[in-house]
Structure formats: C-alpha cells, structure tokens
N, C-alpha and C positions, 0 to 999 in steps of 0.2 A: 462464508465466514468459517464454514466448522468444515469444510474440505470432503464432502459428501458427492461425491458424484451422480450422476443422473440415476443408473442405473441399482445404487445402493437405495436410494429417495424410494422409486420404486416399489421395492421390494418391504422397506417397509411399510409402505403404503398399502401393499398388498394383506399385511399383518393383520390392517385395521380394517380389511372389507372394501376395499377401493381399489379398482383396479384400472390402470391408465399407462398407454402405451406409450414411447420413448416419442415416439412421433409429435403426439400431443402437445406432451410438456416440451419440446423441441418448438414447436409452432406455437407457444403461446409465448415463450419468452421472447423469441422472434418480433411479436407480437408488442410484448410489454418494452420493449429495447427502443424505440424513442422516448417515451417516457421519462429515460432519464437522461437524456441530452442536455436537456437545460442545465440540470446537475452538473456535469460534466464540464461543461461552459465558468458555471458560477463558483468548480472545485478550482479550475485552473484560474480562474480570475483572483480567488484571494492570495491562493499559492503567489503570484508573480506581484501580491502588495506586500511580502514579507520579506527581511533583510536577512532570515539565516535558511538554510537549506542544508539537510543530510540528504547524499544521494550514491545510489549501486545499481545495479543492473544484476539481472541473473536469467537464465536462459529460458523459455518458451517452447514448444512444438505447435505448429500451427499445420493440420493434415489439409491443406488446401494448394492449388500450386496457386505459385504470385509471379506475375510477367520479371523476368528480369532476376528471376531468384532461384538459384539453384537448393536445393534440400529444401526440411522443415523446420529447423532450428531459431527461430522469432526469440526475441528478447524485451521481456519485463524490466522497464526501470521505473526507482520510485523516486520519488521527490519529497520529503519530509519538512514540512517547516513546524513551526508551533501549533497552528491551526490547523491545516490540512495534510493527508497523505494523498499521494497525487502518482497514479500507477499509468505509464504511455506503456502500449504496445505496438512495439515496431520490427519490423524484419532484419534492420542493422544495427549493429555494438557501434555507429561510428558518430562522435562528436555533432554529428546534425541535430541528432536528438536532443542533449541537453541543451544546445543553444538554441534549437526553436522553444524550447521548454520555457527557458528565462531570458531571452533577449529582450522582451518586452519589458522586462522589470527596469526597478531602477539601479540593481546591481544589490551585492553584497555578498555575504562568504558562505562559500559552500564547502560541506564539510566531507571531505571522500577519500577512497584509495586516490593509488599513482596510477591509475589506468589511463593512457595516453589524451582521450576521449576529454577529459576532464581539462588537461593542460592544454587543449587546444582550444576550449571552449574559453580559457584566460588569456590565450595571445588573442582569440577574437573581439571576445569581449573585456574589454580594459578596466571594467567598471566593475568585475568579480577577482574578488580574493580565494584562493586555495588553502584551506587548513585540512593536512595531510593528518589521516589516522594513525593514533600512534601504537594501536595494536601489531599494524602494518609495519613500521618503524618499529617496533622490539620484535617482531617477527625476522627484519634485516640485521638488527644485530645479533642474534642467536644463529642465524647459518653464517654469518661472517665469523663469530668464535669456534665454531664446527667447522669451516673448511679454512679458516687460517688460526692457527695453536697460537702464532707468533702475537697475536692479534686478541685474545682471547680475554686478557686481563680488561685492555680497554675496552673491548664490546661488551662483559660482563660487567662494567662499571656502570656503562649506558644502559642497561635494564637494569641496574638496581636503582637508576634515578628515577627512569620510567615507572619502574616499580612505585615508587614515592607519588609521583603525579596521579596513579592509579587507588590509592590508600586514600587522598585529600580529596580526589575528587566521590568517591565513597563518604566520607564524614561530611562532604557539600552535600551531597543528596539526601542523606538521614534526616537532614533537619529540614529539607523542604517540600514542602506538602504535595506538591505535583513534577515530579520528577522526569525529566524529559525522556523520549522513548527515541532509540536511535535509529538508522537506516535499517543496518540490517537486523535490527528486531521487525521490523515494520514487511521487513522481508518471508518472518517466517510463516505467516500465514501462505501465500501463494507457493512458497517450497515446498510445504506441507503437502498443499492439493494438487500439485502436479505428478508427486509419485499418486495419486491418487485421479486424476480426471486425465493424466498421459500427455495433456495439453490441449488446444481447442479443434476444433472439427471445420471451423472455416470462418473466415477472415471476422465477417456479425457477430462471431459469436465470441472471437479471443477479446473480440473491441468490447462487449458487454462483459466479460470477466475481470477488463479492467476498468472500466469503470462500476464495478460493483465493489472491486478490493478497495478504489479507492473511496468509492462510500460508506464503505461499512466497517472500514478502519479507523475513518475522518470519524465513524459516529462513536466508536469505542474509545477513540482517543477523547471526544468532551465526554464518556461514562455513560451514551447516550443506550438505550435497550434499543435495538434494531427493529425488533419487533411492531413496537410501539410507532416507532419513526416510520416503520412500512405501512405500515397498516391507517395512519393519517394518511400519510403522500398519495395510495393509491387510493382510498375515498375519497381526496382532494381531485383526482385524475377524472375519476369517474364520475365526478360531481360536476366538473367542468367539461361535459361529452367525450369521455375519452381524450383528452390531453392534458397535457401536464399544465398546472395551474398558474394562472399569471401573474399571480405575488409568490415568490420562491421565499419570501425571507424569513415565511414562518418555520421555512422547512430547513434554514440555515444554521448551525450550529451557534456562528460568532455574529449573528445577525439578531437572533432568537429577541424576545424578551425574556427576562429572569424568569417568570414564574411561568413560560410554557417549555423552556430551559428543564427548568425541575421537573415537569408531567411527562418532560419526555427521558426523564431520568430514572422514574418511577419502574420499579419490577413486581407486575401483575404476582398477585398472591395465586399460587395454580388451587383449582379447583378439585381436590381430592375427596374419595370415598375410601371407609376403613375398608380394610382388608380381612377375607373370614378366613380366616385361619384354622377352622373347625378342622 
C-alpha cells in the first residue's frame, strides 16, 4: 500500500532494534501467500457480478525467465468496478486477458482507452459495451489542431465541448457523497511502487503483489483501515491451524454486516508518550 520495499522495511526495522535478513521476510510471505487465495477467488467472483468496469494495464518487470517469453516486461492490469479493484498479472498486453477476466460475467460496459486489446474483447464478447475515455478523445483533437492548422477551428470547438462535459461532470461529483474512483487513479499506487520495488523477483511473488494491490485498494475503496482488516484475517488464519478461514464473509467488504463494517472502519487511537524536551 505505501510502496516500501523490502529492503527500506528493513532498515527501518533495524532503527527499532530488530534485525531480520531479506531471506526471512522473503520466506515467510512465501509462506503467508496461500492465505490469501481464497481472497483472490472471492475478489474476482464479485468483480465479474458487476455491470460497470474501468480498465488499463501498465507495465511490470518480473526478474524471472517464463517458457516462451523473451525479456522481463510483465504487465499489471486492473479491473475497477464499484466494489472491487481487481489487479491480474500477466506476461501479455494481449486481449486474452480481459476476456478471461469477464467472460464469465453477464456482460456490461467497460470503460477504457482505444487500445486494440479492448476492441477485441467486444468483437469476442458481444454482450460488452466500450465507453471510450474522453481525456483520450480531447487528447485526439488537440494533436489533430497541431498538425492540421486547416482543421484547427473545428477540433478546438470539440475540446471546448469536451471542455463542458468535464465542468458537469465536476458539479455531479460535489454533491455526491462517495464519488467514484477511476482506473487510472486505481493505477497509481502500483506505478508508485515499481520506481520503488523495480518489479517482482519471481513469478510467487509478482502473483502476491497483485493480489495484495487488489486487497488493499478493495479495502481503502469501502474506507476500510488495513491494519485492522490484517490483523482479524490472520488470527482468523491462525485460529483455524494455519489456513485461511472457512467463512470468508466476515472478511468481505460487500458481504460484512453493518456494524463489523464500521469496527473495521475504526482508526486505532496510537499510543503516545510526551516528549522531554528538556
């Protein structure tokens, strides 16, 4: 979540008197990474009962070699609906992905660029609507007024109208209480951590980065404190002999009941001492 790498972790750790080699912490998430499979499972299962989806891709390094795969270059896409953020990592940019993603659904509109990957995924699936970005669309009329002058009046007419849809849709969001969060905001946590983690170290371990982004963005997006959410799941783990627990629903956001909803919404008071300032 806050784009910390292993080796920063570490070193602060080191600050407090604790000292723990890379291996360790390497072998114990190893360790804790079924755990959250179930997860994983019951992220994609609500994702594919929703009828709207914001979706982008942005690139990976995965230091491992994969049969069949020249370089390291792995690709991050997400999947945004109302309820859940939904992050695959896969070695290809090519339309397999999102349509294994929602083939299963019963269809509806996903909201993306023109990247090819997309439009192939609507000749496949007949039962998906494409509502193209219109940042993308005022970004094609402004180089078409740049490289045609003759042209220029009417593409700058089409971003002042743009312009207008962008202003209304602003005054729509003021007044409503929970304001939708788009693809690529949903993006910028893992952009964040990749100038910062360089990318994953082998195949376990890119698969647990993405299913962590998509936990722990699904849990920010209901206002959930992570902490709190962590700190049940794995005494629920550990309660049940080391595996993950066989009622998942207390641990599901859109599942919850109201008032464990709210305890899991709660932000622990920290426990401070004054400071002597003598």
């Amino acid at each position: 979540m806050y784009g910390q790498p292993t080796h920063r972790l570490l070193r602060d750790l080191s600050d407090h008197q604790l000292t723990l080699s890379a291996g360790t912490v390497t072998g114990g998430l190893r360790a804790l990474a079924p755990l959250f499979e179930p997860l994983e499972e019951a992220l994609l299962g609500q994702l594919r009962r929703e009828k709207q989806w914001h979706a982008d891709e942005t690139r990976w390094r995965v230091f491992a070699e994969t049969e069949g795969k020249v370089g390291q270059r792995w690709y991050f896409w997400v999947f945004h609906c109302p309820s859940v953020i939904h992050f695959v990592l896969d070695p290809s940019r090519s339309a397999a992905v999102p349509i294994r993603e929602l083939s299963a659904s019963a269809g509806g509109i996903i909201i993306c660029d023109r990247y090819s990957a997309y439009k192939k995924l609507a000749r496949v699936l007949a039962h998906f609507i494409l509502a193209f970005c219109w940042a993308h669309q005022r970004r094609d009329f402004l180089e078409l007024a740049n490289a045609r002058p003759d042209l220029a009046d009417w593409a700058l007419a089409w971003v002042e109208q743009i312009g207008e849809l962008y202003y209304l849709n602003g005054a729509r969001l003021e007044v409503r209480n929970d304001p939708a969060q788009w693809a690529e905001r949903a993006q910028r946590t893992p952009v964040v951590a990749r100038k910062n983690f360089y990318g994953s170290g082998s195949h376990w371990s890119g698969a647990l980065a993405a299913t962590m982004f998509s936990l722990l963005l699904t849990l920010r997006l209901w206002e959930i404190n992570p902490r709190i959410w962590l700190t049940a799941y794995l005494e629920a783990c550990a309660a049940n002999g080391r595996q993950p627990p066989t009622d998942l629903s207390v641990f599901l956001p859109w599942a919850m009941a109201t008032d464990r909803l709210a305890r899991m919404r709660d932000i622990p008071v920290a426990q401070t001492r004054p400071i002597d300032s003598s």
